[in-house]
C-alpha positions in Angstrom: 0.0 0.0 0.0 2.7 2.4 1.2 4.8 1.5 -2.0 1.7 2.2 -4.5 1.3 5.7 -2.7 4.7 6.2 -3.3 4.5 5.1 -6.9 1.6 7.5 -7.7 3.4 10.6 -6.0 6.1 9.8 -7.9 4.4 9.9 -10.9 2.5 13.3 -10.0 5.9 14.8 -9.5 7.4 13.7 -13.0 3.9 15.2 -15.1 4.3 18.4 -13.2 8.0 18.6 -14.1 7.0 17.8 -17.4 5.1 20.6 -17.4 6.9 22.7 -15.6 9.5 22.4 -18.6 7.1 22.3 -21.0 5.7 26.0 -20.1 9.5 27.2 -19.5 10.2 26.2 -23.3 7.3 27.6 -24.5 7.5 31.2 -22.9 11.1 31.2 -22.7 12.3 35.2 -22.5 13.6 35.9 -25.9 17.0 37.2 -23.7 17.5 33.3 -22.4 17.5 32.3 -26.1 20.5 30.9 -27.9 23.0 33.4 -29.7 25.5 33.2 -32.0 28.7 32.6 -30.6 31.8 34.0 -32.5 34.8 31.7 -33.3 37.7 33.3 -31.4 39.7 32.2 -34.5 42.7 34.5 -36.0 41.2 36.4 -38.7 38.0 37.0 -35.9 40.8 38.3 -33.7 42.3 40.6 -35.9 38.5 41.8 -36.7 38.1 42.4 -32.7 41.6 44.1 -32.5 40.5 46.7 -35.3 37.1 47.5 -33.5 38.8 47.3 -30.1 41.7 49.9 -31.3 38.8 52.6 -32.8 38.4 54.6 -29.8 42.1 54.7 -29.0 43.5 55.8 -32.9 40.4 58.3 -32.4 41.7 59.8 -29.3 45.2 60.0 -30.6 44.1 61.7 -33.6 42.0 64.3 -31.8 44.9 64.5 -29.4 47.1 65.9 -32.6 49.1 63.5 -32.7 49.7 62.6 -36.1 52.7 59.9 -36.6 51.4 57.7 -33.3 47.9 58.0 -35.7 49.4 57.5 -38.7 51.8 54.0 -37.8 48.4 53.1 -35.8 46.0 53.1 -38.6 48.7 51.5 -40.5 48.7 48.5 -38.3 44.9 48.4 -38.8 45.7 48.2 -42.4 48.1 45.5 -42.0 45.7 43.7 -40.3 42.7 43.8 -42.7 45.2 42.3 -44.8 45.8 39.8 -43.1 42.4 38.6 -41.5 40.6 38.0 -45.0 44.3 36.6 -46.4 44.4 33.6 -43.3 40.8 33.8 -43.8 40.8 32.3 -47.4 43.5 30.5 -47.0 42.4 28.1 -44.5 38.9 27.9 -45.1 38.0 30.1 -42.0 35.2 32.0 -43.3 32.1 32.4 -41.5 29.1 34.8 -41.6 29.5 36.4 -38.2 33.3 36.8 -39.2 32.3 39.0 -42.3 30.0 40.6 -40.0 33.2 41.8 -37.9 35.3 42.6 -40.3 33.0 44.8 -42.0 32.1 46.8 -38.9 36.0 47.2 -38.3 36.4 48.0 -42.0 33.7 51.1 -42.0 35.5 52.0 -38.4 39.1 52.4 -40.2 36.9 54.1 -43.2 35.9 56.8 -40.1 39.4 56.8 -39.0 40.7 58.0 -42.4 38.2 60.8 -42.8 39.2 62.0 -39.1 42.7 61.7 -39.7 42.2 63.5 -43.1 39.9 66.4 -41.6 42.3 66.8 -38.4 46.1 66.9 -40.1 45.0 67.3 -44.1 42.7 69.6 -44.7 44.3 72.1 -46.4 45.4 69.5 -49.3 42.0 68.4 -49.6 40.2 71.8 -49.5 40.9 72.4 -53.5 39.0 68.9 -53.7 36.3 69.3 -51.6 33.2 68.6 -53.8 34.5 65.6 -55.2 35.8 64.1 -51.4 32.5 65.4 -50.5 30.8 62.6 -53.1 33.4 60.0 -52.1 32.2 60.2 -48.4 28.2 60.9 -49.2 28.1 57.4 -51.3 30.3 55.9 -48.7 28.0 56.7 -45.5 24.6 55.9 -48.0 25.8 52.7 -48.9 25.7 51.7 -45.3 22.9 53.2 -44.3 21.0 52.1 -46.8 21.8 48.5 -45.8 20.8 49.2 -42.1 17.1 50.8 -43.6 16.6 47.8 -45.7 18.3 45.0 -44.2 18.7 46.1 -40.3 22.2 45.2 -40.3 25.6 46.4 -41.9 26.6 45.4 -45.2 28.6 42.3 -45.7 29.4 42.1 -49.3 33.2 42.0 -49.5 33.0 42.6 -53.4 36.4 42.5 -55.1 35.4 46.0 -56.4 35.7 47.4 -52.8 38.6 45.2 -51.7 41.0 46.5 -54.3 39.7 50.0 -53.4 40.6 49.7 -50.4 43.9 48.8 -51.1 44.2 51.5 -53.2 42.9 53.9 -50.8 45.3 52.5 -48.1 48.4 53.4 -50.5 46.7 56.8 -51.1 47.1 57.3 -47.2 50.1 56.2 -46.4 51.7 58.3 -49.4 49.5 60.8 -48.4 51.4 61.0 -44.7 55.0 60.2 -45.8 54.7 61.9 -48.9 52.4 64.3 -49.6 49.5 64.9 -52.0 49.3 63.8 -55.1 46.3 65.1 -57.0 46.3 62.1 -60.1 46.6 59.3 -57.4 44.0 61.0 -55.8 41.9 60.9 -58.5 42.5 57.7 -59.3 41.8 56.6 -56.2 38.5 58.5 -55.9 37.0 57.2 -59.1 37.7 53.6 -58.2 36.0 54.4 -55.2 32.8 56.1 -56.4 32.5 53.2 -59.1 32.7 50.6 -55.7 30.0 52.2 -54.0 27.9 52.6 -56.9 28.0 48.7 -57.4 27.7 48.0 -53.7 24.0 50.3 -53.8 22.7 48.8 -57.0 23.4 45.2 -55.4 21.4 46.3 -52.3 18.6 47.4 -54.4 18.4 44.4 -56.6 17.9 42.3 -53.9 15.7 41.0 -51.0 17.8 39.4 -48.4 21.3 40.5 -47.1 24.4 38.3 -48.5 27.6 37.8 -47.6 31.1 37.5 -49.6 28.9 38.7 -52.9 31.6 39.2 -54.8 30.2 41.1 -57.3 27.6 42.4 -59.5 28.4 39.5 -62.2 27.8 36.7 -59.7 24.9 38.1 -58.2 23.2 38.6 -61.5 24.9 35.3 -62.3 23.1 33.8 -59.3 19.7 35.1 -59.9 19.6 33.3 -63.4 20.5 30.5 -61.7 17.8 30.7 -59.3 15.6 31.4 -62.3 
């Protein structure tokens, strides 16, 4: 008799547990759900360095000092480089990692322009409708990806890439150099062309995507779809 009783509290306790869990899954808080982890791999590391190191290379440059900003930033070119290089090369490329280095990349695109406007105004005042342009595309590519898509771009199109490496020679002549009005054109129109792919991608389609490449292979994709 006293085993039976046993038995059937037994079992009460197990259905209300049951339950118990059952209700928990169902209204679980949205803040106890599961997130994305990010793989604390190198090129992820270099990512976190380059958004880690924006507030510091921001305060040196507002501090005035220019050759501290300059061989900063340059490390933060260096390792752009180098995250998407490792990246590629062994097979390390995930979606939260383009996410990153993104970000970082439109931080050390801020960086420039502060560095420019702080130390190198007076070479760019001559230029200033067309720098203007450069920097209005720039900022309305991005925020058009956060209006339509809620998020930065990811695209990594080759486009941008070699503009960017372009525009990283550009700067670091600009500081050890000086100005050079055909490399700066040069650089500008490469970089206007860039942003004009990157917003006619975001307008042709419906979902974000990462490591695009290009206009050809997203068109190329869509007729595959087709």
């Amino acid at each position: 008799m006293v085993e039976a009783e046993l038995n059937l509290r037994s079992s009460k306790l197990r259905n209300l547990l049951f339950l118990a869990q059952l209700k928990f899954t169902i209204f679980k808080p949205k803040s106890m759900k599961k997130t994305p982890t990010i793989p604390l791999n190198v090129p992820n590391i270099l990512s976190i360095y380059r958004l880690l190191s924006f507030p510091v290379i921001a305060y040196i440059a507002i501090q005035g000092y220019e050759r501290l900003f300059f061989w900063m930033l340059l490390i933060n070119f260096i390792t752009d480089i180098l995250d998407g290089l490792i990246a590629r090369t062994f097979n390390l490329q995930t979606k939260i990692g383009a996410k990153i280095d993104s970000i970082a990349d439109f931080g050390t695109y801020l960086l420039v322009f502060l560095g420019i406007y702080m130390f190198k105004t007076a070479d760019f005042k001559p230029h200033i409708i067309s720098f203007s342009i450069f920097i209005g595309l720039f900022i309305f590519a991005h925020v058009l990806a956060l209006i339509k898509f809620g998020r930065m771009p990811s695209f990594h199109l080759y486009s941008w890439k070699i503009g960017g490496y372009i525009q990283g020679i550009f700067f670091i002549v600009l500081f050890s150099y000086g100005f050079i009005t055909g490399f700066y054109y040069f650089m500008l129109i490469w970089g206007i062309l860039a942003f004009l792919e990157h917003i006619t991608i975001q307008l042709m389609i419906s979902e974000m995507i990462s490591n695009a490449k290009g206009l050809y292979w997203v068109l190329k994709s869509r007729k595959t779809e087709v």
